[in-house]
mmCIF file as Biopython writes it, N, C-alpha, C and O atoms, coordinates in Angstrom:
data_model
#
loop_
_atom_site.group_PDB
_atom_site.id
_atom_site.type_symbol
_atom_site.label_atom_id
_atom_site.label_alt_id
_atom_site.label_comp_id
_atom_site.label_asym_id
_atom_site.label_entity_id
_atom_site.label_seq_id
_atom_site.pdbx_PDB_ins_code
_atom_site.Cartn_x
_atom_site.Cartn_y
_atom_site.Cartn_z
_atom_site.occupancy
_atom_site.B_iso_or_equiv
_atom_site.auth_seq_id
_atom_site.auth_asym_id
_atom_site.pdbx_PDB_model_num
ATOM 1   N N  . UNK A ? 1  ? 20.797  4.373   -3.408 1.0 0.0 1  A 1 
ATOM 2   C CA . UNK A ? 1  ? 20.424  4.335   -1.986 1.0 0.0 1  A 1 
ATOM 3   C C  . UNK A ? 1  ? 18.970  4.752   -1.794 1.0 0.0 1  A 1 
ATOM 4   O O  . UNK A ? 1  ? 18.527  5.691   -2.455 1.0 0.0 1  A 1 
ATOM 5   N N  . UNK A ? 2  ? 18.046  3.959   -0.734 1.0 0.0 2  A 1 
ATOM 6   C CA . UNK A ? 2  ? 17.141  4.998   -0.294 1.0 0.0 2  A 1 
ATOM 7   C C  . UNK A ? 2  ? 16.994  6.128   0.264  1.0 0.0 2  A 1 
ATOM 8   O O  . UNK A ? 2  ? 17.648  6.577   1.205  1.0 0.0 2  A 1 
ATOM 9   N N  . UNK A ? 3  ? 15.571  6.933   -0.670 1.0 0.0 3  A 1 
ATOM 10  C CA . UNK A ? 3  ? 15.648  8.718   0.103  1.0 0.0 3  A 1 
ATOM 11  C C  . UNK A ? 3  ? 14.564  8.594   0.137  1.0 0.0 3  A 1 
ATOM 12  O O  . UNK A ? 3  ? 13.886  7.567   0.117  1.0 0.0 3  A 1 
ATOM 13  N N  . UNK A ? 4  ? 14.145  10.161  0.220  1.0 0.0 4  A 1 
ATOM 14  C CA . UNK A ? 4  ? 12.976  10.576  0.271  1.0 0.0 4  A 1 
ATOM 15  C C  . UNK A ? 4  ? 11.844  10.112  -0.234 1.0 0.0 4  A 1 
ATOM 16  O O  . UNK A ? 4  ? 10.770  9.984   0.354  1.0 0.0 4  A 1 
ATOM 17  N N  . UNK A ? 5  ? 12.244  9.722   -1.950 1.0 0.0 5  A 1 
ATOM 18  C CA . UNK A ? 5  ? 11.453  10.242  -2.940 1.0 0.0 5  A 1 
ATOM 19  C C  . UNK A ? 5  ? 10.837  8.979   -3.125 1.0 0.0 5  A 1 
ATOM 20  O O  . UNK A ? 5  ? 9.818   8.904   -3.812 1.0 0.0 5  A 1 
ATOM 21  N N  . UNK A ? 6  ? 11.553  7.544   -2.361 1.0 0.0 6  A 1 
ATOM 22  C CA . UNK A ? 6  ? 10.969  5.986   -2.060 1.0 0.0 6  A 1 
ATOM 23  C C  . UNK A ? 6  ? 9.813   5.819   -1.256 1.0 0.0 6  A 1 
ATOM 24  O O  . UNK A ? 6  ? 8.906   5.001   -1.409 1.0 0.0 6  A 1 
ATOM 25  N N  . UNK A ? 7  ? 10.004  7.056   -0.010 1.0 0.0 7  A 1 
ATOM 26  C CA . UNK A ? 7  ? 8.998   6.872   1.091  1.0 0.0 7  A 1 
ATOM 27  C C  . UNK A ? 7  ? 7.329   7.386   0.546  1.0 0.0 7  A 1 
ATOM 28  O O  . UNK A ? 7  ? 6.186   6.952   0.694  1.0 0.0 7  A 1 
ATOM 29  N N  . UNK A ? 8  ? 8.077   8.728   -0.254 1.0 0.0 8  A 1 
ATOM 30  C CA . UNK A ? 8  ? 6.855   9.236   -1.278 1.0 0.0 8  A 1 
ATOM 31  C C  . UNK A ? 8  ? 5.883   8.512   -2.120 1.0 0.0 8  A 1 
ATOM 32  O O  . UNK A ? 8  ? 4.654   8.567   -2.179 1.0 0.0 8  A 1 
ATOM 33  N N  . UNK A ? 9  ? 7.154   7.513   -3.034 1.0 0.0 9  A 1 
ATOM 34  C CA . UNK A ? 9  ? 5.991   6.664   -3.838 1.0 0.0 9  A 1 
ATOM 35  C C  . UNK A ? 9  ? 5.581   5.354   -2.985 1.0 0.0 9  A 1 
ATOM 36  O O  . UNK A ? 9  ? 4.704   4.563   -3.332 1.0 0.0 9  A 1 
ATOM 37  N N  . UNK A ? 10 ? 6.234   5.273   -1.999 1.0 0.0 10 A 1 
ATOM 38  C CA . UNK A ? 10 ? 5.516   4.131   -1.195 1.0 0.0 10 A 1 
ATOM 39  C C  . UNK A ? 10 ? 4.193   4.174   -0.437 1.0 0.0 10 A 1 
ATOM 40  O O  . UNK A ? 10 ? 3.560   3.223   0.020  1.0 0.0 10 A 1 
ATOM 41  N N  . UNK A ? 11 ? 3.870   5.648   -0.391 1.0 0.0 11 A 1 
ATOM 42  C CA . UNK A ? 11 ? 2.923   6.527   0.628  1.0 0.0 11 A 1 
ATOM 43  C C  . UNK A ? 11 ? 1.670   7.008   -0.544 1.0 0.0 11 A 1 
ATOM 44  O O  . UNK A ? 11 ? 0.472   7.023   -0.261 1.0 0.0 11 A 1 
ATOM 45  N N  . UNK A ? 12 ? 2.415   7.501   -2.300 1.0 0.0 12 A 1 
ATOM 46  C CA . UNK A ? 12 ? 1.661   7.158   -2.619 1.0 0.0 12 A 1 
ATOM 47  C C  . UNK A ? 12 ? 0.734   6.162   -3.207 1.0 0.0 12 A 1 
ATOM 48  O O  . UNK A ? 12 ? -0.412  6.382   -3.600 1.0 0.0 12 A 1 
ATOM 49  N N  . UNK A ? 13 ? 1.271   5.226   -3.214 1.0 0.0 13 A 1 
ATOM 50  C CA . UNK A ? 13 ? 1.221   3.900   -3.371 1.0 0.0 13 A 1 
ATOM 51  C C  . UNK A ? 13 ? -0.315  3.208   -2.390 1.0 0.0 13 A 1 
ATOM 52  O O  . UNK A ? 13 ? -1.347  2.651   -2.763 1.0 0.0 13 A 1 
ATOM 53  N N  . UNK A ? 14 ? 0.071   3.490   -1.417 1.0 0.0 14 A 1 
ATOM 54  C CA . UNK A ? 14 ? -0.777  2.990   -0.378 1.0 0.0 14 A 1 
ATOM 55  C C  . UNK A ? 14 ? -2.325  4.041   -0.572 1.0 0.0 14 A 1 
ATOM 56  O O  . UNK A ? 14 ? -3.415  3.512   -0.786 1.0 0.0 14 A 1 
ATOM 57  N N  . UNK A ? 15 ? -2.186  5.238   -0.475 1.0 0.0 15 A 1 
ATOM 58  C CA . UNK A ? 15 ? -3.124  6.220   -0.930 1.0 0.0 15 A 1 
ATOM 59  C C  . UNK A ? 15 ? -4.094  5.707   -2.044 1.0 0.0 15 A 1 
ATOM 60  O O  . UNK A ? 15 ? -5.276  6.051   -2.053 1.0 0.0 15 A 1 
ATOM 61  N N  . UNK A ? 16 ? -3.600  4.939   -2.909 1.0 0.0 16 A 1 
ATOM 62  C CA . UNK A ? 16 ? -3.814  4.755   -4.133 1.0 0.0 16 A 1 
ATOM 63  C C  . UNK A ? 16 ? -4.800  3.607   -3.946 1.0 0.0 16 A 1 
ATOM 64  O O  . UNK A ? 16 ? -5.980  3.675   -4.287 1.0 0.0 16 A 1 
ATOM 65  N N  . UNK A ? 17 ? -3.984  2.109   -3.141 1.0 0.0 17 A 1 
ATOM 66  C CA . UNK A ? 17 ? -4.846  1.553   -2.368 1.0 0.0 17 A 1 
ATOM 67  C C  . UNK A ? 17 ? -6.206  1.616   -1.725 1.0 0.0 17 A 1 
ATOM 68  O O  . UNK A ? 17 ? -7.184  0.982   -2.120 1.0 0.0 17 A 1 
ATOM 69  N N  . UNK A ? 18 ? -6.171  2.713   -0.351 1.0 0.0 18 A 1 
ATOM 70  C CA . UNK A ? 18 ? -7.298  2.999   -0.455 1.0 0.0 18 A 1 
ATOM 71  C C  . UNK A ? 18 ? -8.022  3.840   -0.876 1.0 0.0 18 A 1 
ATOM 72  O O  . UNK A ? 18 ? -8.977  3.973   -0.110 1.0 0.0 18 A 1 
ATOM 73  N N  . UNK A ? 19 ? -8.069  4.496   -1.717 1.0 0.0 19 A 1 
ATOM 74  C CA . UNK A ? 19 ? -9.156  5.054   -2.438 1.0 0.0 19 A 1 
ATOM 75  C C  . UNK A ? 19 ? -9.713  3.691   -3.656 1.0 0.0 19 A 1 
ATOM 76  O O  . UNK A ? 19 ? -10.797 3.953   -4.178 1.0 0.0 19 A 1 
ATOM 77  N N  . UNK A ? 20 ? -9.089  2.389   -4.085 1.0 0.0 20 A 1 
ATOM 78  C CA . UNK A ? 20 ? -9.633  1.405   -4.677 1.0 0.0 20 A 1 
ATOM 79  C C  . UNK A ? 20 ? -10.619 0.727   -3.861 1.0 0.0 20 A 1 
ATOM 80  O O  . UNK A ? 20 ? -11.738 0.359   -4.220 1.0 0.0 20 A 1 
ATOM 81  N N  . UNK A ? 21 ? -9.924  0.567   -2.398 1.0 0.0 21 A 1 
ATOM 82  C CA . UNK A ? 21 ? -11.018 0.154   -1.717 1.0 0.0 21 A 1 
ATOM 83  C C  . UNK A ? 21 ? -12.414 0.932   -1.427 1.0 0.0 21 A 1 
ATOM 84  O O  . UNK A ? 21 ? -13.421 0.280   -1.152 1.0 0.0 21 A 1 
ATOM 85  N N  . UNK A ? 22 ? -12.435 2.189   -1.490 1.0 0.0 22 A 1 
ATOM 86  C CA . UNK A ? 22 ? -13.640 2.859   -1.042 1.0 0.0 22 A 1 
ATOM 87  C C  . UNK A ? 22 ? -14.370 3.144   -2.381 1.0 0.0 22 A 1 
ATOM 88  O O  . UNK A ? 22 ? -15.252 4.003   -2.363 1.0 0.0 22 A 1 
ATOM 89  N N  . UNK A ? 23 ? -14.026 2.376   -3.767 1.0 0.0 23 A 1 
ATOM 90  C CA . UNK A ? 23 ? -14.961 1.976   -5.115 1.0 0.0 23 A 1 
ATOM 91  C C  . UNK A ? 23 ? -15.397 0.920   -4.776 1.0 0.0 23 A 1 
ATOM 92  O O  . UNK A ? 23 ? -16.544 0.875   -5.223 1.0 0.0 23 A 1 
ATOM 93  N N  . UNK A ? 24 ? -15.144 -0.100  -4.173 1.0 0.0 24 A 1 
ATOM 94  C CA . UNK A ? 24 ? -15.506 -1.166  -4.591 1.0 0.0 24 A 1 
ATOM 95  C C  . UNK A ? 24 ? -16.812 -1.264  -3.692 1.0 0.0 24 A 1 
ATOM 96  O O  . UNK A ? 24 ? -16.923 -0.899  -2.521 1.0 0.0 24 A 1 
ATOM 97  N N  . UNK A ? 25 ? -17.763 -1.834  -4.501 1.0 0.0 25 A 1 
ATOM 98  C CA . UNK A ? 25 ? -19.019 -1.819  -3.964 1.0 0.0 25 A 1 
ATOM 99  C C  . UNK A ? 25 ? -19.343 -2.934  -3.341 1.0 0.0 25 A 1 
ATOM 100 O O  . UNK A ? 25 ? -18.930 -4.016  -3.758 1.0 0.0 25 A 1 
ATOM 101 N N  . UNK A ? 26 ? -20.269 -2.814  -2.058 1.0 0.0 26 A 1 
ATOM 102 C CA . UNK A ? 26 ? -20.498 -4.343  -0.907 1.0 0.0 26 A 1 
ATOM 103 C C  . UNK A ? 26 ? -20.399 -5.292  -1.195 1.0 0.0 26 A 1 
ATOM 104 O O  . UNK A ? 26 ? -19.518 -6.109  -0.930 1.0 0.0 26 A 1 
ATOM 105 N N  . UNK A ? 27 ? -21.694 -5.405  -2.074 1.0 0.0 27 A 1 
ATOM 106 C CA . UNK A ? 27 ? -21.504 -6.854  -2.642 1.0 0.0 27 A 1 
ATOM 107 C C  . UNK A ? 27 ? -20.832 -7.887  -3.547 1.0 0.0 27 A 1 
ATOM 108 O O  . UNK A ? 27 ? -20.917 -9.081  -3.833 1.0 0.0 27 A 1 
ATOM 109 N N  . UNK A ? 28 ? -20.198 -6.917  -3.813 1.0 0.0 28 A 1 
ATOM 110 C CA . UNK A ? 28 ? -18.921 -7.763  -5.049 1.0 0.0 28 A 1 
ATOM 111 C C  . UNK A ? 28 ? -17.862 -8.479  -4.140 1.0 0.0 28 A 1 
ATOM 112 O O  . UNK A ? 28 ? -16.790 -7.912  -3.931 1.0 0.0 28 A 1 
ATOM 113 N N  . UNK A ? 29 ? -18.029 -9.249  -3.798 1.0 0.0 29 A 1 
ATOM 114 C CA . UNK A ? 29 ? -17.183 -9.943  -2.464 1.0 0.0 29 A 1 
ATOM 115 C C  . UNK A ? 29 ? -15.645 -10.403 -2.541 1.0 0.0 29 A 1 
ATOM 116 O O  . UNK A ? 29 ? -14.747 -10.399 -1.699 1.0 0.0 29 A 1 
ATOM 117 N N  . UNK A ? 30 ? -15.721 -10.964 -4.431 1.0 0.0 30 A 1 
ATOM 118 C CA . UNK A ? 30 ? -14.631 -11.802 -5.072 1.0 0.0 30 A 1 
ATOM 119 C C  . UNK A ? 30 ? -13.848 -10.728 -5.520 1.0 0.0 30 A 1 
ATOM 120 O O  . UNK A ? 30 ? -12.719 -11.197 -5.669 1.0 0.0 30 A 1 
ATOM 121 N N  . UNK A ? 31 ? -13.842 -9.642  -5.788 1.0 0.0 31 A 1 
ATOM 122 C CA . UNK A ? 31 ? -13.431 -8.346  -6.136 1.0 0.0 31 A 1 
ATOM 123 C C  . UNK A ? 31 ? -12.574 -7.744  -4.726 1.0 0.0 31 A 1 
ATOM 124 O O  . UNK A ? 31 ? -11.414 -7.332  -4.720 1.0 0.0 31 A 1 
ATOM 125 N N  . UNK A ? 32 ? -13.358 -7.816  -3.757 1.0 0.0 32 A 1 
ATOM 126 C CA . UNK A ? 32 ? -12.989 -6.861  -2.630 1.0 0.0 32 A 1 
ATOM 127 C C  . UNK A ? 32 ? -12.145 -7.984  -1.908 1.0 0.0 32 A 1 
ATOM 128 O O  . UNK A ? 32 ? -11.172 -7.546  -1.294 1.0 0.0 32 A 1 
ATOM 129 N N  . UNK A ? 33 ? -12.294 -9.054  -1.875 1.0 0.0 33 A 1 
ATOM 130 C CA . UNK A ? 33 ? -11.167 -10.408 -1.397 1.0 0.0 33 A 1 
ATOM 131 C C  . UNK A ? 33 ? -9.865  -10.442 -2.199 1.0 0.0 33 A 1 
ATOM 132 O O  . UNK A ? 33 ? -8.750  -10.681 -1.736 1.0 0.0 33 A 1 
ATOM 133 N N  . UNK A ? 34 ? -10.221 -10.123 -3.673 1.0 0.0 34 A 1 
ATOM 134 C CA . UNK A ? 34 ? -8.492  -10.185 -4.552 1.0 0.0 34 A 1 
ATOM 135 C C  . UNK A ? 34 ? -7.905  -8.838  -4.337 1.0 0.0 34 A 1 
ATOM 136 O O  . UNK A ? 34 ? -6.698  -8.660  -4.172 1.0 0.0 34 A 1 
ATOM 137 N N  . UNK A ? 35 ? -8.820  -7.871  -4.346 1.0 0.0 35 A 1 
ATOM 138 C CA . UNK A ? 35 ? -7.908  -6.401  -3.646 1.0 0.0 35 A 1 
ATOM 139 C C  . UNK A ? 35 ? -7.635  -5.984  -2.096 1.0 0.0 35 A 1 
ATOM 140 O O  . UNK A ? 35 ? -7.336  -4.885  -1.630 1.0 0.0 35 A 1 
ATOM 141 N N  . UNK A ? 36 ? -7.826  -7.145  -1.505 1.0 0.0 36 A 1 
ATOM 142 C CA . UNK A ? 36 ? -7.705  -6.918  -0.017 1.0 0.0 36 A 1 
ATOM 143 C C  . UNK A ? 36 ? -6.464  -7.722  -0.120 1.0 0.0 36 A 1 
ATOM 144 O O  . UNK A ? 36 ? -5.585  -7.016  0.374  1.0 0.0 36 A 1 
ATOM 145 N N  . UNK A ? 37 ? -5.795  -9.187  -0.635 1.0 0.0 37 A 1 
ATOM 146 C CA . UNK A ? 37 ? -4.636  -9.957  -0.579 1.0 0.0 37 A 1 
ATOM 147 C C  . UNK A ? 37 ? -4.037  -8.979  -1.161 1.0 0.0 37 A 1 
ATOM 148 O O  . UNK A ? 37 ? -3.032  -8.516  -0.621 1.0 0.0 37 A 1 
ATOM 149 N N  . UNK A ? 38 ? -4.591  -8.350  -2.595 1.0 0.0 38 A 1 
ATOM 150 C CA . UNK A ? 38 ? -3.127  -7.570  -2.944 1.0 0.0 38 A 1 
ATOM 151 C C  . UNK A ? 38 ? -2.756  -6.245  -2.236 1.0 0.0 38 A 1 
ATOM 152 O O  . UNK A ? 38 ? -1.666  -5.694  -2.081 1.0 0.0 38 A 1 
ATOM 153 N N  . UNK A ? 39 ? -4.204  -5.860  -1.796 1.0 0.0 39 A 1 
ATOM 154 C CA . UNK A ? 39 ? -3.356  -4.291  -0.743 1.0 0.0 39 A 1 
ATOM 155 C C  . UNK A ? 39 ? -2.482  -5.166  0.647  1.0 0.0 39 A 1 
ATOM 156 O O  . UNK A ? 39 ? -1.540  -4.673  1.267  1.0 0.0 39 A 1 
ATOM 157 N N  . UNK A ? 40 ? -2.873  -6.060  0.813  1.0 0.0 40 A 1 
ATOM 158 C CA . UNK A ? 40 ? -2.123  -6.211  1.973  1.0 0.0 40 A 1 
ATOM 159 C C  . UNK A ? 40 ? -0.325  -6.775  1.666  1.0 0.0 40 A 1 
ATOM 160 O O  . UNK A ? 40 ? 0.676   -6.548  2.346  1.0 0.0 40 A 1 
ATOM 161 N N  . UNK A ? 41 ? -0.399  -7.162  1.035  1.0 0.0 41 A 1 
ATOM 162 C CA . UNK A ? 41 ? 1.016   -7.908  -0.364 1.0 0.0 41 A 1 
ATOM 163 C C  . UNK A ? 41 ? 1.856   -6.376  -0.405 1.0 0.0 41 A 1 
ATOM 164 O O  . UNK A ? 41 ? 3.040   -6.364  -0.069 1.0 0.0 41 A 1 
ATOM 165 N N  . UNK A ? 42 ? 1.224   -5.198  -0.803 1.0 0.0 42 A 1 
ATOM 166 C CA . UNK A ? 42 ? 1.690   -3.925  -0.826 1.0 0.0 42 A 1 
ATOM 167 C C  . UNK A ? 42 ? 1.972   -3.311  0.307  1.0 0.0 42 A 1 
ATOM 168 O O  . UNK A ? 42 ? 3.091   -2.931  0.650  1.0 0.0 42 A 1 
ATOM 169 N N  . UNK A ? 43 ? 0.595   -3.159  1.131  1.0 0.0 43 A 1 
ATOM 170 C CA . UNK A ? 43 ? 1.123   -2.755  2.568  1.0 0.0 43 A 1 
ATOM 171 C C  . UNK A ? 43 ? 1.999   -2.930  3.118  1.0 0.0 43 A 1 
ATOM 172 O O  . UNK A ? 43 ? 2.565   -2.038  3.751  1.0 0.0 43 A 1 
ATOM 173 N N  . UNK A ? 44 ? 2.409   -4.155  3.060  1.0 0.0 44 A 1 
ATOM 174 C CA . UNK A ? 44 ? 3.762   -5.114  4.041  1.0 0.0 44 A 1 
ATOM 175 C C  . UNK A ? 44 ? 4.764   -4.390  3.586  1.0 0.0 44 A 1 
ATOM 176 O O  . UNK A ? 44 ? 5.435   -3.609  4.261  1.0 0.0 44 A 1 
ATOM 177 N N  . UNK A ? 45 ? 4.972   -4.781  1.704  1.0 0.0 45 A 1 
ATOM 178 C CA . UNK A ? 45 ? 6.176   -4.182  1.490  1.0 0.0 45 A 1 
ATOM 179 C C  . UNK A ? 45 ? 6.627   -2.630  1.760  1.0 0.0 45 A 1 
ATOM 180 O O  . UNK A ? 45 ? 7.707   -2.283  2.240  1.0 0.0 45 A 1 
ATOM 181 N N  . UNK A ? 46 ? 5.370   -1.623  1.270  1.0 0.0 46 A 1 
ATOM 182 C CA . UNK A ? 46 ? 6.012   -0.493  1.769  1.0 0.0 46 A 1 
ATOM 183 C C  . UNK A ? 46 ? 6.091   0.226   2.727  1.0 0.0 46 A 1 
ATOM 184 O O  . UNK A ? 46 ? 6.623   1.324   2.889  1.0 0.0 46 A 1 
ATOM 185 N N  . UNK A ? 47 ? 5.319   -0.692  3.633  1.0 0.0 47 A 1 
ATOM 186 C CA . UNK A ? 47 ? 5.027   -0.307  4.862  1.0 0.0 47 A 1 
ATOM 187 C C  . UNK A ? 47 ? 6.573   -0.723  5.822  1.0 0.0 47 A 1 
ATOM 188 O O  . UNK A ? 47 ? 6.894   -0.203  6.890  1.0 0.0 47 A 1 
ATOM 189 N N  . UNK A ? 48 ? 7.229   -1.634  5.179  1.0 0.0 48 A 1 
ATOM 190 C CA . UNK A ? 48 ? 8.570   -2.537  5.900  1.0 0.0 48 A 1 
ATOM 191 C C  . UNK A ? 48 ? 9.518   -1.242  4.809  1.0 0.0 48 A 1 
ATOM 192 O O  . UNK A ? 48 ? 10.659  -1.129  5.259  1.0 0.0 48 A 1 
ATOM 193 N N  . UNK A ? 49 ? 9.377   -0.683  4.055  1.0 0.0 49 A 1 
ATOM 194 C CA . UNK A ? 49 ? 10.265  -0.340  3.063  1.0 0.0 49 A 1 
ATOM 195 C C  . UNK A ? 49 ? 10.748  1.063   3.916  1.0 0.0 49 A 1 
ATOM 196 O O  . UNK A ? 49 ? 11.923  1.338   4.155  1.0 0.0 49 A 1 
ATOM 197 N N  . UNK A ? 50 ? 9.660   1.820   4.287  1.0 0.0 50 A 1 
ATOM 198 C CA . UNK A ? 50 ? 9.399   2.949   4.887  1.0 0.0 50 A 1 
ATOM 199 C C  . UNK A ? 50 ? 10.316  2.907   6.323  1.0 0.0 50 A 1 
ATOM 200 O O  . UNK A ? 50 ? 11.223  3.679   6.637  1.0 0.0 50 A 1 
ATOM 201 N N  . UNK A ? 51 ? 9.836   1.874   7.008  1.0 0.0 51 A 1 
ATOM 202 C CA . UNK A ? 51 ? 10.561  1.238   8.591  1.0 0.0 51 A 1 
ATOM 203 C C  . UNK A ? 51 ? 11.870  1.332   8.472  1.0 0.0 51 A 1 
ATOM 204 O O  . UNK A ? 51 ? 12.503  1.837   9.399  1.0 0.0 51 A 1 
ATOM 205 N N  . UNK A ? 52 ? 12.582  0.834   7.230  1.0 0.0 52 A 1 
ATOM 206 C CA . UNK A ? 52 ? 13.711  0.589   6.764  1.0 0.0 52 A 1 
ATOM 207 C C  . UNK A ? 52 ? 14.202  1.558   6.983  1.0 0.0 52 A 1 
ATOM 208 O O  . UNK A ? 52 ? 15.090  1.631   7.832  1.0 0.0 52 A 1 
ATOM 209 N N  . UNK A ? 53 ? 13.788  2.589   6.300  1.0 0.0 53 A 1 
ATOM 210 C CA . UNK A ? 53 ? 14.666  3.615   5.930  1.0 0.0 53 A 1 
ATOM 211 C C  . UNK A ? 53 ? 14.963  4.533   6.927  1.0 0.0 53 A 1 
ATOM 212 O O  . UNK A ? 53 ? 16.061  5.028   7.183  1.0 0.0 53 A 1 
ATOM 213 N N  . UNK A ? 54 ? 13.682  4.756   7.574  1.0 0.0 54 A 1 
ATOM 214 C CA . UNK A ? 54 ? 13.377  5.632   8.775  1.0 0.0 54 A 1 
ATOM 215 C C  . UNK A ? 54 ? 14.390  5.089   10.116 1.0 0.0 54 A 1 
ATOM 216 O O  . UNK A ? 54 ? 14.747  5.821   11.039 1.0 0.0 54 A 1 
ATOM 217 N N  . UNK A ? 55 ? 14.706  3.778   9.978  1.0 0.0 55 A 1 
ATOM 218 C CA . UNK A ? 55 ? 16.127  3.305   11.134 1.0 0.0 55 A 1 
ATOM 219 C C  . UNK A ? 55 ? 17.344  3.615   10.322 1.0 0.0 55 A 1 
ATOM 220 O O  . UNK A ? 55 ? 18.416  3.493   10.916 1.0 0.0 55 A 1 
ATOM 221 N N  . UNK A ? 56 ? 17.367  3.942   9.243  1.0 0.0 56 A 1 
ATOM 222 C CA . UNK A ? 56 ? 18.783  3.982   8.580  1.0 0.0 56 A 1 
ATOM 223 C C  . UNK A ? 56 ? 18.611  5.277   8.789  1.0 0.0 56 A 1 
ATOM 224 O O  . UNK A ? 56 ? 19.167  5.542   9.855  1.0 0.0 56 A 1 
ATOM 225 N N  . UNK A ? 57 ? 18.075  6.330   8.272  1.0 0.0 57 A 1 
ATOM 226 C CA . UNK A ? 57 ? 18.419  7.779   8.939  1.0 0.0 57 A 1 
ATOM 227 C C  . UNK A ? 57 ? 18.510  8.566   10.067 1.0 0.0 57 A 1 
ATOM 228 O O  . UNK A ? 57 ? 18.869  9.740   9.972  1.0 0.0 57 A 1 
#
């Protein structure tokens, strides 16, 4: 079942996210475009994962 310890790595998960974004330097454009589809690919999910759980408890 989901608990706690899902919302945790989903939260740190996202954390993790942005601190990749605040390396990546301006002008690398093709870099900061493939980690922007995949933070957002992540966001959704644990961001919907989190929603989930938080109506089930």
């Amino acid at each position: 079942s989901q608990d706690a310890s899902t919302v945790i790595h989903s939260y740190s998960r996202l954390t993790a996210i942005y601190s990749k974004f605040k390396q990546i330097s301006a002008d690398d454009a093709n870099k900061l475009e493939c980690t922007f589809n995949q933070a957002s690919q992540y966001y959704s999910y644990h961001y919907n994962t989190v929603k989930a759980i938080s109506k089930c408890s």
